[in-house]
C-alpha positions as a Python dict, from the first residue, in 0.01 Angstrom:
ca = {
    (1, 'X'): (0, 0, 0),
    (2, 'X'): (236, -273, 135),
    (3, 'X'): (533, -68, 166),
    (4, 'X'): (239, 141, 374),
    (5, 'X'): (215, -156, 541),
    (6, 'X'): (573, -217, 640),
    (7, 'X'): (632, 130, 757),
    (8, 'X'): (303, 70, 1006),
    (9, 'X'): (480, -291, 1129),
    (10, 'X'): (835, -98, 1138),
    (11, 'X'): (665, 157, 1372),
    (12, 'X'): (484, -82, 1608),
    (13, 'X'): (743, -318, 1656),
    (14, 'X'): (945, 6, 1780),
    (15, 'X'): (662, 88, 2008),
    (16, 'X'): (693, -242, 2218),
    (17, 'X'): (815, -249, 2541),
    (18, 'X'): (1171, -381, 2540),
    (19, 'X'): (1183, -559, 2864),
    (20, 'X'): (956, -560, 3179),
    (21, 'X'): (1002, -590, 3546),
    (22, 'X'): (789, -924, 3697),
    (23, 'X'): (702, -985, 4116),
    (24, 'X'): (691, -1378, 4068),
    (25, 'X'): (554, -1644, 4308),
    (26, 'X'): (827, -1712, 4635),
    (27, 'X'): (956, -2068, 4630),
    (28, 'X'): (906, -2279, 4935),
    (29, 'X'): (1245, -2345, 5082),
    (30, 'X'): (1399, -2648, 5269),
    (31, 'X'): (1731, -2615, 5403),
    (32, 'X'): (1789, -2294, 5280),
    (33, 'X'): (1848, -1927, 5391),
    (34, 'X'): (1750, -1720, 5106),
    (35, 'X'): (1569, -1857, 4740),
    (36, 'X'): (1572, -1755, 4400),
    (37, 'X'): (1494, -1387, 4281),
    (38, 'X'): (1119, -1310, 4317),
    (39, 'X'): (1175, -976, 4109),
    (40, 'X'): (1266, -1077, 3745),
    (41, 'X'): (1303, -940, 3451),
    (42, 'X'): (1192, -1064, 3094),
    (43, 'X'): (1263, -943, 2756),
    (44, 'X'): (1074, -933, 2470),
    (45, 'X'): (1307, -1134, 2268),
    (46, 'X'): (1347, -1408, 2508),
    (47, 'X'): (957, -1368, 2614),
    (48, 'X'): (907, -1473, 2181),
    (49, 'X'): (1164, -1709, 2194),
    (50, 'X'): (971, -1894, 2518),
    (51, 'X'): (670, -1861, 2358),
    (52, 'X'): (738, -1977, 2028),
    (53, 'X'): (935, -2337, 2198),
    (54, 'X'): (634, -2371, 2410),
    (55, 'X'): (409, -2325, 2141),
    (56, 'X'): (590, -2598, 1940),
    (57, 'X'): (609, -2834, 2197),
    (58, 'X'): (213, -2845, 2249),
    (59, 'X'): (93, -2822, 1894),
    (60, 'X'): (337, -3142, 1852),
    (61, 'X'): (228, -3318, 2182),
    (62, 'X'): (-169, -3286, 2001),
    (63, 'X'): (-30, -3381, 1645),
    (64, 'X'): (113, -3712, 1835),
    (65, 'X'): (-219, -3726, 1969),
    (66, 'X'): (-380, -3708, 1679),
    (67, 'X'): (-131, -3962, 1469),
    (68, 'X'): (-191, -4196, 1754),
    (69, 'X'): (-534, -4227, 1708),
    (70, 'X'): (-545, -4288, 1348),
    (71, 'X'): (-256, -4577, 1490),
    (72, 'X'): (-3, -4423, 1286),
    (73, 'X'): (212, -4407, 1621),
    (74, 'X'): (166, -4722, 1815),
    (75, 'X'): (290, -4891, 2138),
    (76, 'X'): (344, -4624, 2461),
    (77, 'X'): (293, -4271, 2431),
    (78, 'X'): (331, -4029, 2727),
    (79, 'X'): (255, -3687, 2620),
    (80, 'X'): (435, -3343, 2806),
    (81, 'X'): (143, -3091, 2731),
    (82, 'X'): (62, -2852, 3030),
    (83, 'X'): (376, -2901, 3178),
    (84, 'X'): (557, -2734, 2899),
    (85, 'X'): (737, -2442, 3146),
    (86, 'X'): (915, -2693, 3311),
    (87, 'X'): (1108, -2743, 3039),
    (88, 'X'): (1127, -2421, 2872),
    (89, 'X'): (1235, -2305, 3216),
    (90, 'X'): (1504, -2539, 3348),
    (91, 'X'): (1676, -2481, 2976),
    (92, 'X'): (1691, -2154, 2949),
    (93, 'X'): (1900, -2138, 3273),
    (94, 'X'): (2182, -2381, 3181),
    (95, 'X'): (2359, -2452, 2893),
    (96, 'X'): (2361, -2689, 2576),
    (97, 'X'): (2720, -2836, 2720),
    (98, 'X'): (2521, -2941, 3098),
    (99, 'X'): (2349, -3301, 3091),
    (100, 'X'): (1998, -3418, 3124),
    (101, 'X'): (1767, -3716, 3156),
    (102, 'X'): (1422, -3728, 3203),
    (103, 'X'): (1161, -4039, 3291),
    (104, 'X'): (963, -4119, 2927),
    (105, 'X'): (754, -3837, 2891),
    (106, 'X'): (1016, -3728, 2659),
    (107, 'X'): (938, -3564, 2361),
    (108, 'X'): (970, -3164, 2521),
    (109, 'X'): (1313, -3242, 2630),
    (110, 'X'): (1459, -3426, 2310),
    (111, 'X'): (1277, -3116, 2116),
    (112, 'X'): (1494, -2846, 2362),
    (113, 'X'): (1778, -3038, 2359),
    (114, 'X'): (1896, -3016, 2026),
    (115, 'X'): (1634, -3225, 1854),
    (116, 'X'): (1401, -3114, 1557),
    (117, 'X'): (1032, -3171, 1543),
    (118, 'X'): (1083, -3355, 1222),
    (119, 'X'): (1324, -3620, 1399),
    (120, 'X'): (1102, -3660, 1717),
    (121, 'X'): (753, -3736, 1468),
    (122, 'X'): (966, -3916, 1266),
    (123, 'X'): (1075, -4168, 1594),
    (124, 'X'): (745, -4120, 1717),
    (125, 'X'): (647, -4319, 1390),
    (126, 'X'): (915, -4571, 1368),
    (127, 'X'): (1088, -4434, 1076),
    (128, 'X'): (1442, -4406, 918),
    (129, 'X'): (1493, -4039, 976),
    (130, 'X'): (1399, -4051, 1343),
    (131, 'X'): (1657, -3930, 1596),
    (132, 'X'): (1701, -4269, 1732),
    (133, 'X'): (1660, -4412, 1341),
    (134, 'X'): (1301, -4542, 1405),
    (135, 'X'): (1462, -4781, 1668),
    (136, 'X'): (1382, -4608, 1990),
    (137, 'X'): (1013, -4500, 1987),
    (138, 'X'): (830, -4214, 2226),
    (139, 'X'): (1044, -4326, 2526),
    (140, 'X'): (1368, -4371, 2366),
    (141, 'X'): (1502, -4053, 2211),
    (142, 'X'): (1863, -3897, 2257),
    (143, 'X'): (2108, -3612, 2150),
    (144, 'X'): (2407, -3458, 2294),
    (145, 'X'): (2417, -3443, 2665),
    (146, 'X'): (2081, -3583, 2653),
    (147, 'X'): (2051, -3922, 2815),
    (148, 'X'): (1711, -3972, 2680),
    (149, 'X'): (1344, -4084, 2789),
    (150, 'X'): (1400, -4410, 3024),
    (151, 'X'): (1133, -4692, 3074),
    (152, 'X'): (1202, -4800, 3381),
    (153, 'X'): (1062, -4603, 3682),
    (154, 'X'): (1281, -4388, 3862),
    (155, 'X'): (1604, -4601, 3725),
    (156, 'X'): (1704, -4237, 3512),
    (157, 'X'): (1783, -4090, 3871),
    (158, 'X'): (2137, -4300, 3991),
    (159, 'X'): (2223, -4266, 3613),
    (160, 'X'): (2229, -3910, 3614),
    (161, 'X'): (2438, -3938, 3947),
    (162, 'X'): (2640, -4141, 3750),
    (163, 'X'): (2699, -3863, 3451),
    (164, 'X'): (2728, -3579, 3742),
    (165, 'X'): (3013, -3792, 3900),
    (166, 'X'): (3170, -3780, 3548),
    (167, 'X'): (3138, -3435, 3535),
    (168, 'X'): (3272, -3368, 3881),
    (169, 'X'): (3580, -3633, 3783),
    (170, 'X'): (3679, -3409, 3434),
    (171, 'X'): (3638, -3110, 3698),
    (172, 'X'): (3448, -2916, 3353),
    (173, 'X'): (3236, -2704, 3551),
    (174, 'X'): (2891, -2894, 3400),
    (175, 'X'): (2623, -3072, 3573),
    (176, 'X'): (2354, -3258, 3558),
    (177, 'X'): (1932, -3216, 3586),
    (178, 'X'): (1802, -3521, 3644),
    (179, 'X'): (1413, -3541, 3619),
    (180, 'X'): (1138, -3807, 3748),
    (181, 'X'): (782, -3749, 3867),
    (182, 'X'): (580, -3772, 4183),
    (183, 'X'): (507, -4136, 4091),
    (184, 'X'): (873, -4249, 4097),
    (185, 'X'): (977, -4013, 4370),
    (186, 'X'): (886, -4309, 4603),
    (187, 'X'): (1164, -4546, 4465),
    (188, 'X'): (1422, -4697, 4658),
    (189, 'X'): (1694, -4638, 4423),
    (190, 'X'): (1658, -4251, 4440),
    (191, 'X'): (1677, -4234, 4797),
    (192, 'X'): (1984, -4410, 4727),
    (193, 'X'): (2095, -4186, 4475),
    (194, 'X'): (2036, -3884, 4716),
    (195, 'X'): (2298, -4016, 5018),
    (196, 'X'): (2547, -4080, 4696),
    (197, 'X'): (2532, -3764, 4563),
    (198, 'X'): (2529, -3558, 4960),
    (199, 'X'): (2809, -3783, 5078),
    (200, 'X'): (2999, -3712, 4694),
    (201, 'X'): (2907, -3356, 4648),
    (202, 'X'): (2804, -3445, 4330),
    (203, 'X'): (2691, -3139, 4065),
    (204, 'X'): (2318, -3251, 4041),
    (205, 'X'): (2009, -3091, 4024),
    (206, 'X'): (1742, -3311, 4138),
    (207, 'X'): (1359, -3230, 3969),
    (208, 'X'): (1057, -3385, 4056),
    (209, 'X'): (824, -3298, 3774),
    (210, 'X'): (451, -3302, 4014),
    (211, 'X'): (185, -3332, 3792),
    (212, 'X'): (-67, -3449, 4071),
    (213, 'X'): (-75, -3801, 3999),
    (214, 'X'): (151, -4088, 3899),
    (215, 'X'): (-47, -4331, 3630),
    (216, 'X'): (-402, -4310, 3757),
    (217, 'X'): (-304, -4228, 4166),
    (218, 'X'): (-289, -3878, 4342),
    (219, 'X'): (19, -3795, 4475),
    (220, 'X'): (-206, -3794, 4838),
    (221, 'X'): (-299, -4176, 4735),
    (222, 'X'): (53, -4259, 4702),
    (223, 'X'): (299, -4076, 4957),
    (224, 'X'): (327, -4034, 5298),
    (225, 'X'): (464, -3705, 5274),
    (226, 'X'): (376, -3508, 4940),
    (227, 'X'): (659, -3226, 5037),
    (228, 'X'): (876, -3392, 4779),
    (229, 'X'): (1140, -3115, 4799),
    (230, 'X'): (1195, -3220, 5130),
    (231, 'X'): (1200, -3585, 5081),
    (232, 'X'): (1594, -3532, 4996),
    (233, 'X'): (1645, -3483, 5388),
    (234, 'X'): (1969, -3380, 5409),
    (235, 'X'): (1960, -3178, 5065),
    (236, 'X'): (1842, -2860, 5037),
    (237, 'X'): (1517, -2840, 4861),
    (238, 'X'): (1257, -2551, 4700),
    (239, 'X'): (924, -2584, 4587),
    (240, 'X'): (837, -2409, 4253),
    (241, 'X'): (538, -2325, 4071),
    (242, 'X'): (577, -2514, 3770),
    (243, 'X'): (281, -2355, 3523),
    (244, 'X'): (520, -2057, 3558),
    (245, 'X'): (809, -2031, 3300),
    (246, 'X'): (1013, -1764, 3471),
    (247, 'X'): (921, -1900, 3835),
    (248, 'X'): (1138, -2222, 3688),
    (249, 'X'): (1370, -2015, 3558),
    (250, 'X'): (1504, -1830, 3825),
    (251, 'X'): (1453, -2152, 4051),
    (252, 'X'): (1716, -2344, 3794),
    (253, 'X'): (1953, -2035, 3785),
    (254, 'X'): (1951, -2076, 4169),
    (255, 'X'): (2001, -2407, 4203),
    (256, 'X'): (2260, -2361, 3890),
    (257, 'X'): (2481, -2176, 4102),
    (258, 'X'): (2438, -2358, 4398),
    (259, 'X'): (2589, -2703, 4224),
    (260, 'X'): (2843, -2508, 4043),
    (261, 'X'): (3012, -2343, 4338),
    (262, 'X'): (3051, -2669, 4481),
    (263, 'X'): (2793, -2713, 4715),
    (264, 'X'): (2649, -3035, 4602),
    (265, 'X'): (2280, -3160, 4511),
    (266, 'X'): (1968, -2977, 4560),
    (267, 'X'): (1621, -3056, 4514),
    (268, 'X'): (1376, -2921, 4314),
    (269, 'X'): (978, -2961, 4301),
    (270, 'X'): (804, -2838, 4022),
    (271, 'X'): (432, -2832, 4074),
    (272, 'X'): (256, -2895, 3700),
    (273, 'X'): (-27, -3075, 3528),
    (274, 'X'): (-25, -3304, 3292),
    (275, 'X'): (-331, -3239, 3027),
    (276, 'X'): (-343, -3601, 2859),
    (277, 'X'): (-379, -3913, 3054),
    (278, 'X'): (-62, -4090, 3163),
    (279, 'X'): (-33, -4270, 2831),
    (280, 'X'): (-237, -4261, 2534),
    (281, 'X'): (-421, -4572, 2654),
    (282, 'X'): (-565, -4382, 2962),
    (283, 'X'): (-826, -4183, 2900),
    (284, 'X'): (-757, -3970, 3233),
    (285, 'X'): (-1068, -3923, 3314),
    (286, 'X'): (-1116, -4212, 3558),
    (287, 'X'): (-958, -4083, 3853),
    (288, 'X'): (-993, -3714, 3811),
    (289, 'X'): (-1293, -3451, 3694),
    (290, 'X'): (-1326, -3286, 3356),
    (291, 'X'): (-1369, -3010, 3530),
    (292, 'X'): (-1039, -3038, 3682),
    (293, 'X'): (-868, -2993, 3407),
    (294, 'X'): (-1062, -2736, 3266),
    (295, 'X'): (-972, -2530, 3569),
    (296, 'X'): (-629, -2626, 3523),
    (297, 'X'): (-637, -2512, 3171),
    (298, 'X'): (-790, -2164, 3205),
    (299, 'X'): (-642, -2051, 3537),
    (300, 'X'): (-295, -2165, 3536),
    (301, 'X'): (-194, -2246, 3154),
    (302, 'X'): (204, -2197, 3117),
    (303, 'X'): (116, -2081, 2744),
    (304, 'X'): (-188, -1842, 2839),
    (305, 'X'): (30, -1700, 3104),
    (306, 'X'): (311, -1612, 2924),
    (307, 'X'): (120, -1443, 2609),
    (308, 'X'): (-123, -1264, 2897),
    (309, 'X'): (192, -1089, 3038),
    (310, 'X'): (345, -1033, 2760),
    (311, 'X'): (7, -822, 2617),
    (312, 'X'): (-76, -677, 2906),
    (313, 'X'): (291, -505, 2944),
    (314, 'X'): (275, -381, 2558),
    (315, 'X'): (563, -675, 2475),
    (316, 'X'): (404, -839, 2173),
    (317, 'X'): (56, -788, 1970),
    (318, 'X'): (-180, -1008, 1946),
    (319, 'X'): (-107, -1037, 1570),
    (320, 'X'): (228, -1128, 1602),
    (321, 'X'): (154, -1409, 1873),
    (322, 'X'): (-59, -1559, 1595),
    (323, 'X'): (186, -1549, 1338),
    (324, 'X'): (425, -1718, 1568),
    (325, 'X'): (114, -1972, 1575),
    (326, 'X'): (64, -2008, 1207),
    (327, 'X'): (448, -2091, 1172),
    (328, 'X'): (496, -2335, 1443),
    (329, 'X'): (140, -2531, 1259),
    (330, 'X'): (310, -2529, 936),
    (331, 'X'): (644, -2672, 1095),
    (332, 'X'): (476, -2897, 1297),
    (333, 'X'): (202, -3024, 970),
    (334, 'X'): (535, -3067, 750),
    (335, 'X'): (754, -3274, 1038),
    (336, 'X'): (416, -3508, 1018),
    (337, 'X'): (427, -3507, 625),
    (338, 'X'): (784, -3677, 622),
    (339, 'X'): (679, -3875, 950),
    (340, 'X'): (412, -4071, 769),
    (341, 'X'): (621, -4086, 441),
    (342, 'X'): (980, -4130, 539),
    (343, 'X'): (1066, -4538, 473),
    (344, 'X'): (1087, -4765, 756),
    (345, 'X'): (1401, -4883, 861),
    (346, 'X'): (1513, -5193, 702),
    (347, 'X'): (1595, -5571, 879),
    (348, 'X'): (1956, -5571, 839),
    (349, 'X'): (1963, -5245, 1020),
    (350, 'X'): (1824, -5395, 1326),
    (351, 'X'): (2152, -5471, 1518),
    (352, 'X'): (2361, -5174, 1401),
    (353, 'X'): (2533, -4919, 1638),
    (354, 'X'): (2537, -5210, 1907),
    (355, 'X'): (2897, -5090, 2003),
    (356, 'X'): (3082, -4728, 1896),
    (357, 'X'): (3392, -4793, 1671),
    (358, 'X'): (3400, -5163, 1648),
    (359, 'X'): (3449, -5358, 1376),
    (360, 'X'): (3132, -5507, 1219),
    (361, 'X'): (3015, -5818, 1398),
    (362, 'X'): (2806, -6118, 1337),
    (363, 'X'): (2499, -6091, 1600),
    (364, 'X'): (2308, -6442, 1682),
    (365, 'X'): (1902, -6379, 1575),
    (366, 'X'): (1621, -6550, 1752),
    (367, 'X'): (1778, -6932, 1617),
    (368, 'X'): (2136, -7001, 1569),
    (369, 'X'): (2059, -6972, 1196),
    (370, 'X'): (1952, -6609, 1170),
    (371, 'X'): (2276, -6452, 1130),
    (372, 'X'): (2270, -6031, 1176),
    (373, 'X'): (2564, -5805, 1127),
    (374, 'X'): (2624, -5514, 1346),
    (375, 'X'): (2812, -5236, 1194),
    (376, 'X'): (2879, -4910, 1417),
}
């Protein structure tokens, strides 16, 4: 009966439609002649793949949740569910050796940059096998060619000028995303960062992750001018629906090519919702309806989207989808396991990795007689 079984799998997975043809939602351009693709095409292996990191990243957005409110996680906590496409969608069109940094809602990007869900609960909970060592916390999390969650508003923006200006120096044919929301798109120091990077050329994609409101104020409350793809003025800018995986993803490959043949920034808006409050210590209700949300949620879910296509064009079964579902759980339930059992770090390891390859040195504490060591 099970090898029954198997043959009856074997024989629908060779019945699914291989790939599928798309007609995607047309960017709004500024400065532009022609935008990304509107005609795409999707496989079923990547169409899994998407699903299955999307997937991930929500179940461990609510397990954070979750471990937050039984104050296992403490101190700020900006979750990324709803606006998991963004993401899923700017990584899938450039490559492990580009560069990224992000504001502090974090945790999506450490997760597709290299990072496993066991070292991302693990930091989330302060603990020696997080991927900052338990030192960092929600907003502090790095990996290779990942610049990590930064607290201060907007201040992630001239930084990742900074790393595209490296990458334009070594003349390696990388660049940089560099991401902030609609709450920090009013900063000083990225308008700055904009005539830097025009007058430099610099390989940078800017991305405004627009969730609708920055803390507890609408983007209407807050700026003049809510085209933020055109707020870049003299860089060319497109406006992208951001519930929409492959909408991001051909956006990104466009703007890909654009810095990589030398053309300089460009500007990207992302239009997305944020399902949580701003942190875990807003409830998000105050300034918004329920029923928003809920609208949100069944009309324009990244993850519903996806898995509708997909079943609709014969690309996946419904049972398969779930299995995906029971695995990402059980991945997600064991990272929390070792989260809430894996030791604390200990004192002395408070002042390590201060500086790379130095020799150890003697760091003051909070009186003259608290000596530390710093090893790297």
């Amino acid at each position: 009966n099970e090898c029954l079984g198997m043959i009856m799998s074997a024989r629908t997975y060779a019945d699914f439609t291989t790939q599928a043809t798309f007609e995607i939602k047309k960017c709004d351009l500024f400065k532009l002649d022609e935008g990304p693709a509107t005609q795409v095409v999707l496989t079923r292996d990547e169409g899994l793949q998407y699903y299955r990191i999307m997937q991930t990243m929500r179940r461990m957005e609510l397990k954070a949740d979750q471990l937050y409110k039984q104050k296992i996680i403490r101190g700020f906590c900006h979750l990324y569910d709803g606006q998991e496409a963004c993401a899923v969608g700017i990584e899938t069109s450039i490559n492990l050796s580009d560069h990224l940094i992000t504001a502090y809602r974090a945790h999506g990007y450490t997760y597709t940059r290299g990072g496993t869900v066991k070292e991302i609960m693990a930091e989330l909970t302060g603990r020696r096998g997080g991927i900052a060592k338990g030192k960092g916390g929600s907003m502090h999390m790095y990996c290779k060619h990942f610049y990590g969650g930064n607290g201060i508003v907007g201040a992630q923006v001239p930084l990742g000028a900074g790393v595209a200006l490296a990458c334009k120096f070594q003349g390696n044919n990388q660049l940089c995303v560099c991401l902030y929301g609609d709450g920090a798109a009013n900063q000083g120091q990225i308008f700055e960062t904009y005539n830097m990077a025009a007058l430099w050329k610099l390989p940078v994609i800017f991305i405004c992750e627009n969730n609708r409101y920055g803390m507890g104020t609408s983007v209407e409350r807050a700026a003049a001018s809510t085209d933020y793809f055109k707020r870049g003025e003299f860089i060319p800018g497109l406006r992208v629906d951001g519930m929409d995986v492959l909408c991001v993803r051909e956006a990104t490959k466009f703007a890909a090519d654009h810095c990589r043949s030398g053309k300089g920034p460009i500007l990207m808006e992302l239009q997305t919702y944020r399902y949580h409050g701003h942190s875990m210590s807003d409830p998000g209700v105050s300034y918004r309806t329920r029923e928003e949300i809920q609208e949100v949620r069944s009309k324009s879910d990244p993850i519903s989207l996806l898995k509708d296509r997909m079943l609709s064009n014969n690309m996946a079964s419904v049972e398969e989808l779930k299995e995906i579902d029971v695995e990402v759980r059980k991945e997600i339930e064991d990272a929390a396991q070792f989260a809430t059992t894996d030791p604390e770090p200990p004192l002395e390891d408070l002042c390590n990795h201060i500086f790379c390859d130095m020799p150890s040195l003697e760091v003051r504490g909070t009186n003259p007689w608290a000596k530390l060591k710093s090893v790297s």
